[in-house]
Structure formats: C-alpha cells, structure tokens
N, C-alpha and C positions, 0 to 999 in steps of 0.2 A: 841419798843417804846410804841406801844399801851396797852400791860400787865403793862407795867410802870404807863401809866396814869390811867390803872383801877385802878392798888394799890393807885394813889394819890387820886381818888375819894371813895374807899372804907372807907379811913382814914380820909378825908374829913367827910363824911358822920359818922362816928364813933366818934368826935368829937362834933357832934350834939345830942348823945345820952350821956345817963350817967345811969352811974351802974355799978357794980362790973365784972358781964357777957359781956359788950360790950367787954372790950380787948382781951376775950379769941375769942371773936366770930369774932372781926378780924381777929385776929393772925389766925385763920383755914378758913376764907376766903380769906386771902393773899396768903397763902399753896396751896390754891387751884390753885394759878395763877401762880405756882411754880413745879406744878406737872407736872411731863413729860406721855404723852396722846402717844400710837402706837396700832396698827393693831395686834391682836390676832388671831382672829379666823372669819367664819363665820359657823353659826350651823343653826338645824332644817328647811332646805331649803325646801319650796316644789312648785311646779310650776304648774299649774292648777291641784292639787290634787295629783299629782305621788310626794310621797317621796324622796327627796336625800339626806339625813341629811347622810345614811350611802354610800354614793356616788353613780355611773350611774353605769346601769347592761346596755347592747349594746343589750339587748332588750327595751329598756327605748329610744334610741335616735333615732330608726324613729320616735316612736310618737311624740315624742319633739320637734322636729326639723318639722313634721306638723305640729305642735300647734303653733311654733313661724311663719314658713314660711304663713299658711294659714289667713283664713281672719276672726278670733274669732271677737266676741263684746266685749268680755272678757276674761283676762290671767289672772288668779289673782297670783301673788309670793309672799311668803311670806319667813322671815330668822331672823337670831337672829346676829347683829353685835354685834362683842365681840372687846372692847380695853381695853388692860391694862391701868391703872392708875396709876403712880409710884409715890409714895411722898416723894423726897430724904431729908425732913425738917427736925428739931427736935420736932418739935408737931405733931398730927391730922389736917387735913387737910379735912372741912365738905365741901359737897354742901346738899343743899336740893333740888334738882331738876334741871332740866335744858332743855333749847331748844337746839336744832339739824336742820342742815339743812345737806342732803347727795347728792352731785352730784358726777356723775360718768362719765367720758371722755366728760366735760364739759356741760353735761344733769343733768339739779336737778331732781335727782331722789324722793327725798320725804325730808318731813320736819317733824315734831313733837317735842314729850317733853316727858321727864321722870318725874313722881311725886315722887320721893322718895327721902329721905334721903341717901348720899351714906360718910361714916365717915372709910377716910382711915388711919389706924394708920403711925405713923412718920417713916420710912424705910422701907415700906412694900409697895407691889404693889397687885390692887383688880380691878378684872375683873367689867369692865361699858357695861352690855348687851344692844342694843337697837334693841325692835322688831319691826323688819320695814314691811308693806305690802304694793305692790305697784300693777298695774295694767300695766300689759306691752301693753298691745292693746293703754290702752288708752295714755303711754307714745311713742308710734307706732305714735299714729296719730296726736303728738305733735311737733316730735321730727323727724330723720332721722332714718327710719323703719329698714336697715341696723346697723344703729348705736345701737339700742336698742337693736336688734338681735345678734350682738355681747356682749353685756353686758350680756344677757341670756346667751350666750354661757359661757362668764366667768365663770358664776355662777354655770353653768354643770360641766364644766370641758372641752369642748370638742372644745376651741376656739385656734386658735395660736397666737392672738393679744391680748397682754396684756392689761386691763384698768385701769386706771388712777383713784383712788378713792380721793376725798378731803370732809373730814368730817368736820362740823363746829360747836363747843361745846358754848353756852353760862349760862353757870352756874348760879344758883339762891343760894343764902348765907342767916343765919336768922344772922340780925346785933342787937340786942337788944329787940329779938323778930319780929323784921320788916324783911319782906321777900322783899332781895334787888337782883336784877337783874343785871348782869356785862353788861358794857355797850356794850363789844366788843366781838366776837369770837373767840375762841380757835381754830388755825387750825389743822387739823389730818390730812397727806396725806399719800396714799402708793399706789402701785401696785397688782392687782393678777391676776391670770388667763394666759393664752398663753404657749406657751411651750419654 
C-alpha cells in the first residue's frame, strides 16, 4: 500500500512539471518502486584493523573475541553491504541517490546515504554496495553489550545465533531535473550468521 501511494505522489508531482523529459523520468522512477531489493553479499570486513574480507584464520579469534569481550573506547568495523537490485520492468529504472537506515536484531546499527546515480537497465539485476562503519564500543554502550557481541560474531563467522537484518532504502529520483525524495522506505530483510 505504501509503494502504491509513493507511485500516486511521484505522478502527482510529475504533473506539476512539463517537458518532454518529465515522462521518461517518471516512468524509471516508478521502476524504481518496482524493483525487487535482496541480500548479496557482505565484503571488505575489518574490525579494529585485523582484515576478514578473506575470512578468520583461528589465530584471529582470541584477539577478537578480546577486543569484543574487553573494555576498548573504541571498535571501529568497517564492511561493504552488497544487495541485488532486480528490475523486472520493461524500461531503466534510475535512482540518483538514496538514504538507508541498517538495524540489526532490532539495534540500528547505522544510517546514511549514497550520492550516486545507480541506472539499472530493464531485466537486469546491479549490485547496490553500501559502505558502512560503525563503532561497536560505542553501540556496547547503547545497546545490550551481549547483543552487539553477537552481531560481531555474525560478522566473524564464529556466532551459532543467527541475526536478523532489516535494511531501509529511501531513494532520491530527478523528476524534471528536481531531485525528488520517496516519501516512504523500501524494506530489505534477511538473516546471516549462526550455524
């Protein structure tokens, strides 16, 4: 219901404009709320500095596992979520940007925004990277320090409890050159982690 009212106010809005260019730039910001959004991958992982982009070496997980259990000022993680984009339309389907909120087993873990153009052709599916840095200490001392410490884990590899991811996409469209903002979020959810 809610993708429906975005579409009524994009068209809305598309009606206030004129020019040759507004339909088109509908028509691939409609696409846009049309695209089916899933869980890829996640890459370039690193957690206070030790690399796991190519996964954990069982020399890697006592320090690890001190660095989460102990009492840092500072965790810093950093990683690169990857979701498919699929555009099952018959045109291109543009965003020029877009905000993101990422919580994880019902902790927001981070917010931000992508500045880019991302122009997915009509039956093709294009990887949407979003590189996230978070600070696990300071999500420790927000949040339930167990609960955080599992989500590390996830990200290791080395956790038996699954987490809970739900990504929240709000796309930005150029409607006749005006950079227009969907009013509502795109939800992403999936699972990883645990055995």
């Amino acid at each position: 219901m809610k993708q429906k009212l975005s579409a009524l106010l994009l068209i809305c809005i598309a009606v206030m404009f004129s020019g040759c260019g507004v339909s088109n730039d509908l028509t691939s910001a409609y696409n846009v709320t049309k695209c089916e959004y899933d869980y890829k991958s996640i890459s370039n992982l690193t957690v206070s500095g030790v690399n796991l982009s190519n996964g954990i070496s069982p020399l890697s997980v006592p320090k690890l596992l001190g660095i989460l259990g102990g009492t840092a000022s500072s965790i810093p993680m950093n990683f690169t979520l990857n979701l498919n984009v699929k555009n099952p339309n018959t045109t291109a389907a543009i965003m020029n940007g877009l905000q993101y909120i990422v919580s994880i087993d019902d902790i927001q873990f981070t917010t931000g925004h992508v500045d880019q153009t991302m122009n997915i052709a009509a039956g093709t599916t294009q990887v949407l990277p979003l590189n996230i840095g978070v600070d696990l200490a300071t999500l420790m001392s927000n949040n339930s320090k167990s609960a955080v410490e599992n989500i590390a884990k996830n990200f290791i590899g080395i956790s038996d409890t699954k987490s809970n991811v739900k990504v929240q996409i709000k796309p930005t469209f150029m409607i006749g050159g005006t950079p227009i903002t969907s009013p509502v979020y795109f939800p992403v959810s999936f699972t990883f982690g645990g055995k």
